[in-house]
N, C-alpha and C positions, 0 to 999 in steps of 0.2 A: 515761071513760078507764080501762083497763083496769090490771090492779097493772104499777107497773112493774119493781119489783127481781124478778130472780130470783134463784139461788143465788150467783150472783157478778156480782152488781151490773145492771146496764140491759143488753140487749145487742137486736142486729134487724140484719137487712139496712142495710149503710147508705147514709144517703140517702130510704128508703123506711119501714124501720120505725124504725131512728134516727134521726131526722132532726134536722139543726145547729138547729132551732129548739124540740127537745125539747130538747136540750143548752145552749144558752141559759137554756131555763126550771130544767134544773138547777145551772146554774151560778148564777144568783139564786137561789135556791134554798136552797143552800149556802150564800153567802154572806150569806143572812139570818140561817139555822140557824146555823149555826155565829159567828155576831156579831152573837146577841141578840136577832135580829128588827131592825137596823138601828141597836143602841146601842153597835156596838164594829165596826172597820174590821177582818176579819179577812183572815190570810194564807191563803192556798190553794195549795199548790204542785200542778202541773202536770203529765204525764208523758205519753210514748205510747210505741206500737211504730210500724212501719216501714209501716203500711198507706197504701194512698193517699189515703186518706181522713181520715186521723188530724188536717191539717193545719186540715181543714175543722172539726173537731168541737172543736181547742182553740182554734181561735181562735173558736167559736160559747161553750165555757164562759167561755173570758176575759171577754169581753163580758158573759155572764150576770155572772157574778161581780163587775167592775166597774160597772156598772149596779147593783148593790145593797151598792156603798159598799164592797166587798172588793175586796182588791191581788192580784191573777194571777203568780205566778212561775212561768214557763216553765224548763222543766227539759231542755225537746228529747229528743230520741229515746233511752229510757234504761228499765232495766229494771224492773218492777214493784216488785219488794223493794224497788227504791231508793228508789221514793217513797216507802214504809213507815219505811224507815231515815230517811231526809232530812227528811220531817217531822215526827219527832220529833226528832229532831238538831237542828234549828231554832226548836224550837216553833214551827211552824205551827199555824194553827186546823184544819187538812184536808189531804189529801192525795188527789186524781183522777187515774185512772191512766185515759189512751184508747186499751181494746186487745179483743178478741175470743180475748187467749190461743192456742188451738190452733187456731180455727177458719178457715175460708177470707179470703181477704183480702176477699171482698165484705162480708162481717159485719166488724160494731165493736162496741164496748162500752163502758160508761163506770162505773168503778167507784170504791168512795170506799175513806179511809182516817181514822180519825178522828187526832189531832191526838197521840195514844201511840204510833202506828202500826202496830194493829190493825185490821181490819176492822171497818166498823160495824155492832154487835145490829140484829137483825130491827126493832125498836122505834123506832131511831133515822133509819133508812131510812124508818120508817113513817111517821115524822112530815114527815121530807124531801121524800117524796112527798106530806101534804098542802099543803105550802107550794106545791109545784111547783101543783099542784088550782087552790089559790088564786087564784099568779099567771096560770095558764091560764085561770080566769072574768073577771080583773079585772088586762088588763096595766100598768096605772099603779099597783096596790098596791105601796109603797115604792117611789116612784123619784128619788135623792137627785141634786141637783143642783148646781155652781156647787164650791166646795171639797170636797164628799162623796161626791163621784164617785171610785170607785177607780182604782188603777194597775194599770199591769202593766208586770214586768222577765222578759228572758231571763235565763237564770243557767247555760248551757251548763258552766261550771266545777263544777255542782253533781254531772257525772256522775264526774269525780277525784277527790272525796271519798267516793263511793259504793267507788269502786273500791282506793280505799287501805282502806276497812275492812274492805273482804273479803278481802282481803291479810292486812291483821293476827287475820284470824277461824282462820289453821293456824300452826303451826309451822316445817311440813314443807315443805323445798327439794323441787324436781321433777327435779333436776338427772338426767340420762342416763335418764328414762321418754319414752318416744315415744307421744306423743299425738293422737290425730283428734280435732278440734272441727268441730261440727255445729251450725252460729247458726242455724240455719231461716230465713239472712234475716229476722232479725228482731231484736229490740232487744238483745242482745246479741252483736251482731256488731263490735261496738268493744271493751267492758268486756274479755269473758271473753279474749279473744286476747289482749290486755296483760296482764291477770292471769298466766295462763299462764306467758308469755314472761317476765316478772318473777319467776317462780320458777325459773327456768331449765329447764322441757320443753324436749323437740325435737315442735317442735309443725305439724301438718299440720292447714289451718285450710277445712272445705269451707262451702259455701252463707252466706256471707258480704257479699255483693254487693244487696242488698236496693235493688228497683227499684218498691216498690210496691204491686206486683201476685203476688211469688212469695214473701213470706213464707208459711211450714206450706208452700208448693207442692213435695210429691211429697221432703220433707226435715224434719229438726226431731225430737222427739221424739214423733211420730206416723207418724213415715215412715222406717224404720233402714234400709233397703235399701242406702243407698249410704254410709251411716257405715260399717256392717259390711263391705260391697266393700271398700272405702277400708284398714279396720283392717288385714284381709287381707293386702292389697296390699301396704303399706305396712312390715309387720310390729313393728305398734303393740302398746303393751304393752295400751292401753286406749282405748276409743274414749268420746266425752259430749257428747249430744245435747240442744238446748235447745228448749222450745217457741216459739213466736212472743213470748210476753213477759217469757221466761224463769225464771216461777217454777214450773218444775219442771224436771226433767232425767233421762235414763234414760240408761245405758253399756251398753257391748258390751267383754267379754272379750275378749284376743288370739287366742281361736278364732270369733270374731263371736256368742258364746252373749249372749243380753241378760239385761243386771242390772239388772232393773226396781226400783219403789218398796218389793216386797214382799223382796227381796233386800237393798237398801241397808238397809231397818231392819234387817235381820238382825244384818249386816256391822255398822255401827255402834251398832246396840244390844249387840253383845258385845263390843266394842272400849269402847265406855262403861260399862258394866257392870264391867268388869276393871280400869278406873280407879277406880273407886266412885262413876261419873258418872251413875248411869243413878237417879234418884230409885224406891223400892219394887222396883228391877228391872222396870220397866214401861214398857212401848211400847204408843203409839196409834194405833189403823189402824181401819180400816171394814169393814165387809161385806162389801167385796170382797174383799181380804187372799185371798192361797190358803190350800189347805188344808195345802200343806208350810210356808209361813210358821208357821204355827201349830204344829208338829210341831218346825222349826226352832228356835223362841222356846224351848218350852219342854224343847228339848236344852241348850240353852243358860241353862237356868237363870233366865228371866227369864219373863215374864208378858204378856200381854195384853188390852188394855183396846177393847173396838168399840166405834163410831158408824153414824151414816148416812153414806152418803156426800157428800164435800165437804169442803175440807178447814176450812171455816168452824168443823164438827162438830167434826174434832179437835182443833181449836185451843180450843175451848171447854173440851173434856173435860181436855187437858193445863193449862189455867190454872185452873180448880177445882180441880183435883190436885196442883197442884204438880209434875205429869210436864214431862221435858225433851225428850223424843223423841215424835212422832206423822207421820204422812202415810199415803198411796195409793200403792195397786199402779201409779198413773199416773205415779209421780214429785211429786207434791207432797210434799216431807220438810220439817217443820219442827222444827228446834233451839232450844228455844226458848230456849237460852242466849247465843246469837246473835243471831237475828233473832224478828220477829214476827207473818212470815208467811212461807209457804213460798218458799224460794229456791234458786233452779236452781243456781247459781255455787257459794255458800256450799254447797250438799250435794253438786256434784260435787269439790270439794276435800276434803271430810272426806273422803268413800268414797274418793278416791285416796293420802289421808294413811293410812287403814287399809292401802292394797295397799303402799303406799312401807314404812310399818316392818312388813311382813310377810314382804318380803322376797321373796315367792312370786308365781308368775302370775295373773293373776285369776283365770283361771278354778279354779284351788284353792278360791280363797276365796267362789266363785259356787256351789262344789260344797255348800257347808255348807247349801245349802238344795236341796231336790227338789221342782220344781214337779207338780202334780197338771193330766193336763190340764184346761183351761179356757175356754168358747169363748162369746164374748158377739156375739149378733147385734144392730143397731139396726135399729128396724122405724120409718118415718119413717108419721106418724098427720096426719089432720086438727085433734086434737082428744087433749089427755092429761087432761083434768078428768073427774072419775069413772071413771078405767080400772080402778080398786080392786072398782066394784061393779057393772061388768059380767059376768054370770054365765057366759055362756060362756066369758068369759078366765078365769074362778074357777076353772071346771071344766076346762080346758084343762092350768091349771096343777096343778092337785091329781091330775090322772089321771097326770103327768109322775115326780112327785114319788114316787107309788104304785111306780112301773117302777122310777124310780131305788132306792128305797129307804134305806140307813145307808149308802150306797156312794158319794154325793156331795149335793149341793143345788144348789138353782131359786132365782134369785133376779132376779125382773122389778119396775122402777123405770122411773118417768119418767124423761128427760133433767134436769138443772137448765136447761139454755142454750140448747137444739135442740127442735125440733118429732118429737121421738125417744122411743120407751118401746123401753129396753133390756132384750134376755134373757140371761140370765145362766145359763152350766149348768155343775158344775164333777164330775169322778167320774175312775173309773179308763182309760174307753177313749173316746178322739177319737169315734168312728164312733158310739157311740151316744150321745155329748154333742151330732153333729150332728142327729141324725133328734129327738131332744128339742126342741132350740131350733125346729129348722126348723116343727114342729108346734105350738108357741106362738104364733110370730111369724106365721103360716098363719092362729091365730085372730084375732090383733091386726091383726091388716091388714084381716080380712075384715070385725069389729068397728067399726074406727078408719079406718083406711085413708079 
Protein backbone atom coordinates (compact mmCIF):
# COMPACT_ATOMS: atom_id res chain seq x y z
CA UNK A 1 0.00 0.00 0.00
CA UNK A 2 1.30 3.03 -1.14
CA UNK A 3 1.76 6.46 1.62
CA UNK A 4 -1.51 7.57 2.04
CA UNK A 5 -1.53 11.19 3.42
CA UNK A 6 -0.63 13.74 1.19
CA UNK A 7 -0.47 17.51 1.83
CA UNK A 8 -4.06 17.64 3.29
CA UNK A 9 -4.92 14.53 4.47
CA UNK A 10 -6.11 11.17 2.23
CA UNK A 11 -7.71 12.18 -0.82
CA UNK A 12 -8.50 9.85 -4.68
CA UNK A 13 -11.31 9.56 -7.02
CA UNK A 14 -14.03 8.39 -4.85
CA UNK A 15 -15.23 5.12 -4.68
CA UNK A 16 -12.07 3.92 -6.68
CA UNK A 17 -9.09 5.42 -5.14
CA UNK A 18 -11.00 6.26 -1.92
CA UNK A 19 -12.79 3.77 -1.22
CA UNK A 20 -15.54 3.42 2.05
CA UNK A 21 -13.38 0.55 3.04
CA UNK A 22 -10.13 2.43 3.16
CA UNK A 23 -12.22 4.81 5.31
CA UNK A 24 -13.32 2.25 7.64
CA UNK A 25 -9.77 1.18 7.99
CA UNK A 26 -9.16 4.73 8.95
CA UNK A 27 -11.71 5.31 11.01
CA UNK A 28 -10.33 2.23 13.40
CA UNK A 29 -7.53 3.46 12.83
CA UNK A 30 -8.11 6.68 14.62
CA UNK A 31 -9.91 5.25 17.02
CA UNK A 32 -7.24 3.13 18.32
CA UNK A 33 -4.65 6.00 17.89
CA UNK A 34 -6.12 8.25 19.36
CA UNK A 35 -7.57 5.89 22.47
CA UNK A 36 -4.55 4.21 23.29
CA UNK A 37 -4.46 1.29 21.07
CA UNK A 38 -8.01 0.34 22.74
CA UNK A 39 -7.51 1.46 26.55
CA UNK A 40 -9.74 4.60 26.45
CA UNK A 41 -13.31 4.99 24.41
CA UNK A 42 -12.33 8.07 22.29
CA UNK A 43 -14.64 10.80 20.78
CA UNK A 44 -14.22 11.57 17.10
CA UNK A 45 -16.34 14.31 15.68
CA UNK A 46 -17.30 13.97 12.29
CA UNK A 47 -17.86 16.58 9.38
CA UNK A 48 -18.27 16.77 5.38
CA UNK A 49 -19.09 18.90 2.51
CA UNK A 50 -22.05 18.59 0.20
CA UNK A 51 -20.44 15.90 -2.23
CA UNK A 52 -22.50 12.89 -3.01
CA UNK A 53 -20.35 10.76 -1.92
CA UNK A 54 -19.69 12.26 1.57
CA UNK A 55 -22.66 10.16 3.07
CA UNK A 56 -21.01 7.02 1.99
CA UNK A 57 -17.45 7.69 3.46
CA UNK A 58 -18.92 8.93 7.03
CA UNK A 59 -20.84 6.45 7.45
CA UNK A 60 -17.80 3.85 6.39
CA UNK A 61 -15.60 6.08 9.21
CA UNK A 62 -18.35 5.87 11.83
CA UNK A 63 -18.22 2.18 11.63
CA UNK A 64 -14.34 2.10 11.40
CA UNK A 65 -14.46 4.12 14.53
CA UNK A 66 -17.15 2.26 16.38
CA UNK A 67 -15.71 -0.96 15.61
CA UNK A 68 -12.64 -0.09 17.60
CA UNK A 69 -14.34 0.95 20.75
CA UNK A 70 -14.70 4.93 19.73
CA UNK A 71 -18.04 7.00 19.92
CA UNK A 72 -18.77 8.86 16.08
CA UNK A 73 -20.46 12.28 16.47
CA UNK A 74 -21.93 13.21 13.32
CA UNK A 75 -21.74 16.87 12.84
CA UNK A 76 -23.73 16.79 9.12
CA UNK A 77 -22.86 19.00 6.44
CA UNK A 78 -20.76 21.87 7.91
CA UNK A 79 -17.72 23.64 7.35
CA UNK A 80 -14.06 22.41 7.84
CA UNK A 81 -12.86 25.04 10.52
CA UNK A 82 -15.70 24.01 12.33
CA UNK A 83 -14.60 20.85 13.02
CA UNK A 84 -11.20 22.37 14.05
CA UNK A 85 -13.21 24.67 16.41
CA UNK A 86 -15.74 22.05 17.75
CA UNK A 87 -13.33 19.57 18.64
CA UNK A 88 -11.55 21.38 20.69
CA UNK A 89 -14.48 23.23 22.19
CA UNK A 90 -15.39 19.74 23.28
CA UNK A 91 -12.47 18.11 23.86
CA UNK A 92 -12.76 15.63 21.49
CA UNK A 93 -9.95 12.85 21.02
CA UNK A 94 -10.11 13.85 16.75
CA UNK A 95 -11.73 15.60 14.57
CA UNK A 96 -12.34 14.08 10.51
CA UNK A 97 -13.48 16.32 8.10
CA UNK A 98 -14.86 14.30 4.50
CA UNK A 99 -14.19 16.77 1.74
CA UNK A 100 -11.87 17.16 -1.35
CA UNK A 101 -11.85 21.08 -0.60
CA UNK A 102 -11.69 22.82 -4.16
CA UNK A 103 -11.69 19.77 -6.22
CA UNK A 104 -14.38 18.28 -8.43
CA UNK A 105 -17.22 16.49 -6.90
CA UNK A 106 -16.02 13.09 -8.09
CA UNK A 107 -12.84 13.25 -5.72
CA UNK A 108 -13.22 13.18 -1.72
CA UNK A 109 -11.03 13.22 0.94
CA UNK A 110 -10.67 12.55 4.40
CA UNK A 111 -8.63 14.64 6.63
CA UNK A 112 -7.87 14.77 10.47
CA UNK A 113 -7.76 17.22 13.18
CA UNK A 114 -6.09 16.35 16.42
CA UNK A 115 -8.06 16.94 19.57
CA UNK A 116 -6.35 21.11 19.88
CA UNK A 117 -7.67 21.66 16.60
CA UNK A 118 -4.83 21.64 14.51
CA UNK A 119 -3.79 19.79 11.91
CA UNK A 120 -2.01 16.58 12.53
CA UNK A 121 2.41 16.56 12.22
CA UNK A 122 3.59 14.65 9.49
CA UNK A 123 4.70 12.00 12.38
CA UNK A 124 1.28 11.50 13.75
CA UNK A 125 -0.32 10.65 10.31
CA UNK A 126 2.68 8.40 10.10
CA UNK A 127 1.88 6.32 12.68
CA UNK A 128 -1.90 6.42 11.82
CA UNK A 129 -1.09 4.97 8.79
CA UNK A 130 0.76 2.18 10.34
CA UNK A 131 -2.13 1.18 12.40
CA UNK A 132 -4.30 1.42 9.23
CA UNK A 133 -1.07 -1.27 7.69
CA UNK A 134 -1.81 -3.34 10.44
CA UNK A 135 -5.46 -3.60 10.54
CA UNK A 136 -5.36 -4.12 6.53
CA UNK A 137 -2.78 -7.41 7.18
CA UNK A 138 -4.88 -8.68 10.25
CA UNK A 139 -8.83 -7.43 10.06
CA UNK A 140 -9.64 -8.99 13.70
CA UNK A 141 -6.51 -6.94 15.34
CA UNK A 142 -8.78 -5.17 18.15
CA UNK A 143 -12.13 -5.90 17.63
CA UNK A 144 -13.87 -5.10 20.89
CA UNK A 145 -17.09 -6.63 21.58
CA UNK A 146 -20.37 -6.94 23.66
CA UNK A 147 -20.28 -3.24 25.95
CA UNK A 148 -17.02 -1.98 24.02
CA UNK A 149 -18.33 -1.50 21.10
CA UNK A 150 -18.62 2.27 20.33
CA UNK A 151 -21.55 4.68 19.58
CA UNK A 152 -22.45 7.09 17.40
CA UNK A 153 -24.69 10.46 17.84
CA UNK A 154 -25.95 13.08 15.15
CA UNK A 155 -25.31 16.37 16.75
CA UNK A 156 -26.65 18.52 13.77
CA UNK A 157 -26.87 21.56 16.59
CA UNK A 158 -23.23 21.52 16.59
CA UNK A 159 -23.23 23.66 13.36
CA UNK A 160 -25.10 26.82 15.75
CA UNK A 161 -22.36 26.88 17.74
CA UNK A 162 -19.80 26.97 15.06
CA UNK A 163 -21.73 29.79 13.75
CA UNK A 164 -22.35 32.03 16.92
CA UNK A 165 -18.59 31.95 17.25
CA UNK A 166 -17.84 33.27 14.17
CA UNK A 167 -20.28 35.97 14.88
CA UNK A 168 -18.51 36.88 18.12
CA UNK A 169 -14.91 36.55 16.15
CA UNK A 170 -15.80 40.88 14.47
CA UNK A 171 -17.15 43.62 15.89
CA UNK A 172 -18.44 45.29 12.93
CA UNK A 173 -22.29 45.47 12.00
CA UNK A 174 -22.82 45.11 8.07
CA UNK A 175 -25.54 47.11 8.15
CA UNK A 176 -26.32 49.14 4.58
CA UNK A 177 -22.98 47.15 2.67
CA UNK A 178 -24.47 45.09 -0.31
CA UNK A 179 -23.06 41.82 -0.42
CA UNK A 180 -22.68 38.70 -3.06
CA UNK A 181 -21.99 35.37 -1.49
CA UNK A 182 -20.68 32.62 -3.38
CA UNK A 183 -21.26 28.92 -1.33
CA UNK A 184 -19.70 26.92 -4.39
CA UNK A 185 -22.58 24.77 -3.26
CA UNK A 186 -20.85 23.56 -0.79
CA UNK A 187 -20.51 23.39 3.00
CA UNK A 188 -21.17 26.72 3.58
CA UNK A 189 -24.31 27.25 2.04
CA UNK A 190 -26.10 27.42 5.45
CA UNK A 191 -23.56 28.93 7.97
CA UNK A 192 -22.20 31.98 6.03
CA UNK A 193 -25.75 33.41 4.69
CA UNK A 194 -26.95 33.49 8.37
CA UNK A 195 -23.83 34.97 9.52
CA UNK A 196 -24.34 37.64 7.19
CA UNK A 197 -28.03 38.29 7.51
CA UNK A 198 -27.28 38.49 11.35
CA UNK A 199 -25.08 41.29 10.78
CA UNK A 200 -27.31 43.13 8.93
CA UNK A 201 -25.84 43.01 4.90
CA UNK A 202 -28.24 43.41 2.04
CA UNK A 203 -27.09 40.27 0.91
CA UNK A 204 -27.34 38.57 -2.61
CA UNK A 205 -26.72 34.76 -1.95
CA UNK A 206 -25.63 32.70 -5.49
CA UNK A 207 -24.76 28.89 -5.75
CA UNK A 208 -26.31 27.94 -2.85
CA UNK A 209 -28.57 24.92 -3.71
CA UNK A 210 -25.87 21.98 -3.39
CA UNK A 211 -27.34 18.85 -5.25
CA UNK A 212 -24.29 16.69 -5.10
CA UNK A 213 -22.93 16.73 -7.98
CA UNK A 214 -22.20 20.69 -8.55
CA UNK A 215 -20.26 21.68 -5.70
CA UNK A 216 -16.74 23.83 -7.07
CA UNK A 217 -19.00 23.18 -10.40
CA UNK A 218 -18.08 26.25 -12.65
CA UNK A 219 -18.51 28.56 -9.04
CA UNK A 220 -16.80 28.91 -5.62
CA UNK A 221 -13.52 30.33 -5.11
CA UNK A 222 -11.92 28.66 -8.04
CA UNK A 223 -14.47 29.84 -10.44
CA UNK A 224 -15.29 34.01 -9.93
CA UNK A 225 -16.98 34.39 -13.25
CA UNK A 226 -20.25 34.75 -12.08
CA UNK A 227 -19.67 36.34 -8.37
CA UNK A 228 -18.15 39.16 -10.33
CA UNK A 229 -21.16 39.24 -13.07
CA UNK A 230 -23.29 39.10 -10.09
CA UNK A 231 -21.16 42.10 -8.10
CA UNK A 232 -21.69 44.08 -11.15
CA UNK A 233 -25.02 43.69 -11.75
CA UNK A 234 -26.15 44.06 -8.52
CA UNK A 235 -24.00 47.11 -7.61
CA UNK A 236 -22.51 45.32 -4.57
CA UNK A 237 -20.06 46.93 -2.39
CA UNK A 238 -18.14 43.64 -2.24
CA UNK A 239 -18.46 40.22 -3.55
CA UNK A 240 -16.93 36.60 -1.19
CA UNK A 241 -16.46 33.54 -2.62
CA UNK A 242 -16.02 30.10 -0.67
CA UNK A 243 -14.33 26.97 -1.71
CA UNK A 244 -16.38 23.67 -1.55
CA UNK A 245 -15.32 23.22 2.33
CA UNK A 246 -15.03 26.60 3.01
CA UNK A 247 -11.57 27.00 4.53
CA UNK A 248 -10.66 29.61 2.32
CA UNK A 249 -12.28 32.46 0.66
CA UNK A 250 -11.26 35.14 -2.09
CA UNK A 251 -13.57 38.78 -2.86
CA UNK A 252 -14.14 40.75 -5.66
CA UNK A 253 -14.14 44.58 -5.38
CA UNK A 254 -17.36 46.70 -6.70
CA UNK A 255 -15.52 46.92 -10.01
CA UNK A 256 -15.19 42.99 -10.05
CA UNK A 257 -11.14 43.46 -9.53
CA UNK A 258 -10.24 40.17 -7.22
CA UNK A 259 -8.89 40.47 -3.74
CA UNK A 260 -7.14 37.38 -3.49
CA UNK A 261 -5.02 35.78 -0.38
CA UNK A 262 -2.09 37.94 -1.34
CA UNK A 263 -4.22 41.19 -0.92
CA UNK A 264 -6.29 40.11 2.12
CA UNK A 265 -2.78 39.78 4.04
CA UNK A 266 -2.02 43.07 2.95
CA UNK A 267 -5.38 44.61 4.00
CA UNK A 268 -5.28 42.99 7.24
CA UNK A 269 -1.83 42.96 8.12
CA UNK A 270 -2.03 46.77 8.14
CA UNK A 271 -5.25 47.15 9.71
CA UNK A 272 -3.43 44.79 12.68
CA UNK A 273 -0.35 46.39 12.56
CA UNK A 274 -1.88 49.90 13.37
CA UNK A 275 -3.69 48.26 16.39
CA UNK A 276 -0.34 46.91 17.68
CA UNK A 277 -1.86 43.41 16.61
CA UNK A 278 0.37 42.19 14.25
CA UNK A 279 3.27 40.20 16.50
CA UNK A 280 7.31 41.50 15.03
CA UNK A 281 5.13 43.26 12.22
CA UNK A 282 5.19 39.85 10.51
CA UNK A 283 3.13 38.09 8.06
CA UNK A 284 3.30 34.51 6.73
CA UNK A 285 2.88 33.39 3.27
CA UNK A 286 4.66 30.97 0.69
CA UNK A 287 6.37 31.17 -2.33
CA UNK A 288 3.74 31.92 -4.17
CA UNK A 289 2.94 35.35 -2.40
CA UNK A 290 3.37 37.91 -5.56
CA UNK A 291 6.04 40.01 -6.10
CA UNK A 292 3.79 43.40 -5.30
CA UNK A 293 2.69 41.44 -1.99
CA UNK A 294 6.11 41.78 -0.98
CA UNK A 295 6.66 45.57 -2.24
CA UNK A 296 3.15 45.95 -0.45
CA UNK A 297 4.24 44.42 3.05
CA UNK A 298 7.05 46.32 3.14
CA UNK A 299 5.41 49.80 2.36
CA UNK A 300 3.63 49.08 4.86
CA UNK A 301 6.01 48.80 7.42
CA UNK A 302 5.74 45.19 8.13
CA UNK A 303 7.82 42.10 7.22
CA UNK A 304 7.65 38.87 5.64
CA UNK A 305 8.15 35.40 6.68
CA UNK A 306 7.96 32.24 3.54
CA UNK A 307 7.29 28.65 3.45
CA UNK A 308 6.49 26.07 1.12
CA UNK A 309 3.40 25.77 -0.04
CA UNK A 310 0.45 24.60 2.06
CA UNK A 311 -0.93 26.08 4.31
CA UNK A 312 0.12 23.14 6.94
CA UNK A 313 3.65 25.12 6.34
CA UNK A 314 2.40 28.29 7.57
CA UNK A 315 0.66 27.40 10.31
CA UNK A 316 3.85 25.71 11.55
CA UNK A 317 6.06 28.81 10.89
CA UNK A 318 3.29 31.09 12.70
CA UNK A 319 3.08 28.78 15.92
CA UNK A 320 7.06 28.52 16.37
CA UNK A 321 6.97 32.33 16.08
CA UNK A 322 4.48 33.30 17.84
CA UNK A 323 2.99 35.18 14.49
CA UNK A 324 -0.78 35.91 14.27
CA UNK A 325 -1.35 36.42 10.51
CA UNK A 326 -0.12 33.77 7.67
CA UNK A 327 -1.98 32.17 4.56
CA UNK A 328 -1.82 31.79 0.39
CA UNK A 329 -2.35 33.72 -2.53
CA UNK A 330 -5.33 30.86 -2.83
CA UNK A 331 -7.26 32.38 0.09
CA UNK A 332 -6.25 30.08 2.89
CA UNK A 333 -5.75 33.10 5.86
CA UNK A 334 -5.23 32.12 9.01
CA UNK A 335 -5.65 34.24 12.28
CA UNK A 336 -4.39 32.69 14.43
CA UNK A 337 -6.07 34.60 17.29
CA UNK A 338 -9.13 33.17 16.12
CA UNK A 339 -9.10 30.03 14.72
CA UNK A 340 -6.48 27.09 14.16
CA UNK A 341 -6.77 26.65 10.88
CA UNK A 342 -7.47 28.48 7.84
CA UNK A 343 -11.14 29.89 7.66
CA UNK A 344 -13.12 31.09 4.91
CA UNK A 345 -15.96 32.86 6.97
CA UNK A 346 -13.84 34.20 9.82
CA UNK A 347 -11.45 35.88 7.02
CA UNK A 348 -14.06 37.14 4.85
CA UNK A 349 -15.41 39.00 7.92
CA UNK A 350 -12.17 40.61 8.96
CA UNK A 351 -11.39 41.87 5.31
CA UNK A 352 -15.03 43.33 5.27
CA UNK A 353 -14.68 44.75 8.88
CA UNK A 354 -11.20 46.54 7.34
CA UNK A 355 -13.62 47.99 4.23
CA UNK A 356 -16.68 48.82 6.90
CA UNK A 357 -14.19 51.26 9.16
CA UNK A 358 -12.40 52.51 6.07
CA UNK A 359 -15.27 53.87 5.02
CA UNK A 360 -13.93 53.81 1.33
CA UNK A 361 -14.66 51.29 -1.84
CA UNK A 362 -12.89 48.30 -2.05
CA UNK A 363 -11.37 48.76 -4.62
CA UNK A 364 -9.30 51.90 -2.80
CA UNK A 365 -8.19 49.41 -0.48
CA UNK A 366 -7.28 46.61 -3.26
CA UNK A 367 -5.21 49.48 -4.93
CA UNK A 368 -2.66 49.26 -1.90
CA UNK A 369 -1.26 46.53 -3.46
CA UNK A 370 0.02 45.99 -7.44
CA UNK A 371 -0.21 42.67 -8.66
CA UNK A 372 3.00 41.75 -10.98
CA UNK A 373 1.60 39.53 -13.66
CA UNK A 374 1.55 36.00 -12.78
CA UNK A 375 0.50 32.82 -14.79
CA UNK A 376 0.66 29.29 -13.33
CA UNK A 377 0.12 26.43 -15.91
CA UNK A 378 -0.85 22.66 -14.41
CA UNK A 379 0.67 20.06 -16.53
CA UNK A 380 -1.40 16.85 -15.38
CA UNK A 381 1.75 13.74 -15.36
CA UNK A 382 1.71 10.01 -14.99
CA UNK A 383 4.15 10.12 -12.39
CA UNK A 384 5.56 13.35 -9.98
CA UNK A 385 8.17 11.16 -7.98
CA UNK A 386 11.72 12.20 -9.16
CA UNK A 387 10.54 15.23 -11.34
CA UNK A 388 13.35 17.26 -9.23
CA UNK A 389 16.07 15.03 -10.97
CA UNK A 390 14.95 14.77 -14.40
CA UNK A 391 17.55 16.47 -16.38
CA UNK A 392 15.74 17.68 -19.10
CA UNK A 393 13.06 19.50 -16.91
CA UNK A 394 16.41 20.82 -14.93
CA UNK A 395 17.66 22.22 -18.02
CA UNK A 396 14.20 23.37 -19.34
CA UNK A 397 14.03 25.19 -16.28
CA UNK A 398 17.45 26.92 -15.82
CA UNK A 399 17.40 28.04 -19.61
CA UNK A 400 13.92 29.99 -18.54
CA UNK A 401 15.19 31.41 -15.70
CA UNK A 402 18.51 32.70 -17.86
CA UNK A 403 15.84 34.80 -20.29
CA UNK A 404 14.01 35.90 -17.39
CA UNK A 405 16.69 37.21 -15.53
CA UNK A 406 16.32 39.83 -12.00
CA UNK A 407 12.98 40.74 -13.88
CA UNK A 408 10.76 37.96 -12.24
CA UNK A 409 11.04 34.08 -11.17
CA UNK A 410 10.24 30.02 -12.15
CA UNK A 411 8.81 28.32 -9.75
CA UNK A 412 7.73 24.59 -10.69
CA UNK A 413 6.35 22.16 -7.75
CA UNK A 414 4.30 19.07 -7.53
CA UNK A 415 0.72 19.35 -6.82
CA UNK A 416 0.02 18.18 -2.97
CA UNK A 417 -3.72 16.56 -3.94
CA UNK A 418 -3.67 16.05 -7.95
CA UNK A 419 -1.73 14.06 -10.33
CA UNK A 420 -0.36 17.77 -11.34
CA UNK A 421 3.35 19.48 -11.29
CA UNK A 422 2.59 23.13 -11.55
CA UNK A 423 4.56 26.07 -13.38
CA UNK A 424 4.71 28.91 -12.01
CA UNK A 425 6.14 32.23 -13.91
CA UNK A 426 5.88 35.52 -12.52
CA UNK A 427 7.75 39.04 -14.23
CA UNK A 428 6.75 42.24 -15.85
CA UNK A 429 4.77 41.21 -19.28
CA UNK A 430 1.92 38.38 -19.69
CA UNK A 431 3.22 37.40 -23.19
CA UNK A 432 6.55 36.39 -22.27
CA UNK A 433 5.31 34.73 -18.88
CA UNK A 434 3.30 32.74 -21.55
CA UNK A 435 5.87 31.36 -24.01
CA UNK A 436 8.08 30.63 -20.64
CA UNK A 437 5.55 28.34 -19.00
CA UNK A 438 4.24 27.01 -22.26
CA UNK A 439 8.01 25.76 -22.73
CA UNK A 440 8.36 24.15 -19.41
CA UNK A 441 5.20 22.47 -19.20
CA UNK A 442 6.17 21.15 -23.32
CA UNK A 443 9.13 19.50 -21.40
CA UNK A 444 7.09 18.11 -18.40
CA UNK A 445 4.59 16.48 -20.52
CA UNK A 446 6.86 15.15 -22.93
CA UNK A 447 9.18 13.84 -19.75
CA UNK A 448 6.01 12.84 -17.47
CA UNK A 449 3.08 12.86 -19.49
Amino acid sequence: MARLFGTDGVRGEANLELTPELAYYLGRAAALYFGNRGTEKPQILIGRDTRISGPMFISALAAGVCSAGGHAVIAGVIPTPAIAYLAKKHKMAAGIVVSASHNPFGDNGIKFFGGDGYKLPDEVEDEIEKVVHRIAEDDDFYRPSGSLVGSLNYKKELLKEYIDYVLSTTDVRLDGMKIVLDCANGAAYEAMPTILRTLGAELTVIHDAPDGVNINDNCGSTHLESLIRTVKEQGADIGVAHDGDADRCLCVDEKGNIIDGDRMLVLCGHALKDKGELPNNTIVTTVMANIGFHKAVKAAGCRAEITKVGDRYVLEEMRAHGYTLGGEQSGHIIFGNLATTGDGLITALQVMGVLKKSGGPASKLTAMMKSYPQLLVNVEVKTKDDWEENAAICAAIEAEEKLLGDNGRILVRPSGTEPLIRVMAEGPEQGQLEEICQRIADTVRAELG
